[in-house]
C-alpha positions as CSV (number, residue, x, y, z in Angstrom):
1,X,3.5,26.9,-24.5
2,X,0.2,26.9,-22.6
3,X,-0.9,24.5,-24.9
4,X,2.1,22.1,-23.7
5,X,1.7,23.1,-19.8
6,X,-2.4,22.2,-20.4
7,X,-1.0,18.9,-22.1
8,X,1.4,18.0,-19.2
9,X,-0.8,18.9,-16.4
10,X,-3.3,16.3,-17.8
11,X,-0.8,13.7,-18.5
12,X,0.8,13.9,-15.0
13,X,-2.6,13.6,-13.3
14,X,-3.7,10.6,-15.2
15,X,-0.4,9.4,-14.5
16,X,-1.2,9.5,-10.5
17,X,-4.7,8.3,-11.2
18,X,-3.2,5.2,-12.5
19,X,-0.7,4.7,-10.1
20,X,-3.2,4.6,-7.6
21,X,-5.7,2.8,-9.2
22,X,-2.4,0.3,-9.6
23,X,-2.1,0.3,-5.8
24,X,-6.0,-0.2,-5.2
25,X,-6.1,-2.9,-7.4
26,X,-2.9,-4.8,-6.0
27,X,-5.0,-4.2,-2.3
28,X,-7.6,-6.1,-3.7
29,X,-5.8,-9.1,-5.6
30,X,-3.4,-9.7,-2.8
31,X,-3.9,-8.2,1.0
32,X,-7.9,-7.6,1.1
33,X,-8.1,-11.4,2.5
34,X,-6.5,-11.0,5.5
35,X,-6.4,-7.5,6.2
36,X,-9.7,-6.2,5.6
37,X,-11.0,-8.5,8.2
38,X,-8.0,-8.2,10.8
39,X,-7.5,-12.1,9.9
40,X,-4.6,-13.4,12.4
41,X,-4.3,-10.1,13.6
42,X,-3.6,-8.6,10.7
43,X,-3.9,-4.8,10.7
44,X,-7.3,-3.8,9.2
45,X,-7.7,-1.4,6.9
46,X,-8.4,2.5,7.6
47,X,-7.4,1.3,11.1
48,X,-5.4,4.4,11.1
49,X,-4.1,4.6,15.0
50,X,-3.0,0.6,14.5
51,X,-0.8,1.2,11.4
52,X,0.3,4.8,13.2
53,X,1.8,2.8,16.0
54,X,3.3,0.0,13.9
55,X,5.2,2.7,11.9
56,X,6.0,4.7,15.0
57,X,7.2,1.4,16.7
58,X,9.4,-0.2,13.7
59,X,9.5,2.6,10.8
60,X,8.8,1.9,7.2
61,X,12.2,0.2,5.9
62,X,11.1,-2.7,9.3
63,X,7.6,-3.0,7.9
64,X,8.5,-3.6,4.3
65,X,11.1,-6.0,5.6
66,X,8.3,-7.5,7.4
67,X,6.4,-8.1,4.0
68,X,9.1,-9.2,2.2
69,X,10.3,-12.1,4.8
70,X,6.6,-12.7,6.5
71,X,5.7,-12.0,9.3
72,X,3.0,-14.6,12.1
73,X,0.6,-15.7,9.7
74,X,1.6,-13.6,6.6
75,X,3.6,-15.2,3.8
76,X,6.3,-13.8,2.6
77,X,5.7,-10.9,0.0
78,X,2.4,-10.8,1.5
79,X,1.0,-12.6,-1.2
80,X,1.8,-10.1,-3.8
81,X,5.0,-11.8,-5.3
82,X,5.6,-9.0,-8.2
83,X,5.6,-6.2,-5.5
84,X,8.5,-4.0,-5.0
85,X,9.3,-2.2,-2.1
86,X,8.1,0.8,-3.7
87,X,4.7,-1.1,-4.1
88,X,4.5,-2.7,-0.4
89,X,4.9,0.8,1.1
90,X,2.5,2.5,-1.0
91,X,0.4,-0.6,-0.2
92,X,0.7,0.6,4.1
93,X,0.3,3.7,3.2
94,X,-3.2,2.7,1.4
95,X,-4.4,0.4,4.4
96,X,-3.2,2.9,6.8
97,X,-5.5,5.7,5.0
98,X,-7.5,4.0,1.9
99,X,-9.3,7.9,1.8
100,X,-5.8,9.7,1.3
């Protein structure tokens, strides 16, 4: 039984290692243009207080609506077009803390 607890333990957490990685890698491939730089206003990265107030301001389900339709500058889906919702608020939640 310990044996199978060891086994899961390590499975889950390379599970969430990927999963991340997943999200990281989707950051780089298809928001990192705009948003690492603030480009058109775009909320930057780590900018912690900026995404605070957008999520205070609209919530979660408004900002992944925002994604989905576009929003100024950003196309819709944000340039990541095989995104689900799942994936674009794991996405503001990685450019609101990339250290989390």
């Amino acid at each position: 039984m310990r044996r199978f607890i060891a086994l899961f333990a390590v499975a889950f957490a390379v599970s969430v290692h990927a999963a991340e990685q997943r999200i990281v890698d989707t950051y780089k491939r298809a928001c990192t243009v705009c948003h690492q730089a603030g480009v058109a206003g775009a909320p930057k990265i780590g900018d912690e207080e900026h995404w605070q107030k957008l999520l205070d301001e609209k919530g979660m389900a408004a900002m992944v609506e925002s994604v989905r339709n576009g929003l100024n500058a950003m196309p819709p889906r944000g340039m990541c077009f095989d995104c689900s919702d799942d994936d674009y608020k794991a996405l503001i939640q990685y450019m609101q803390n990339p250290e989390a």
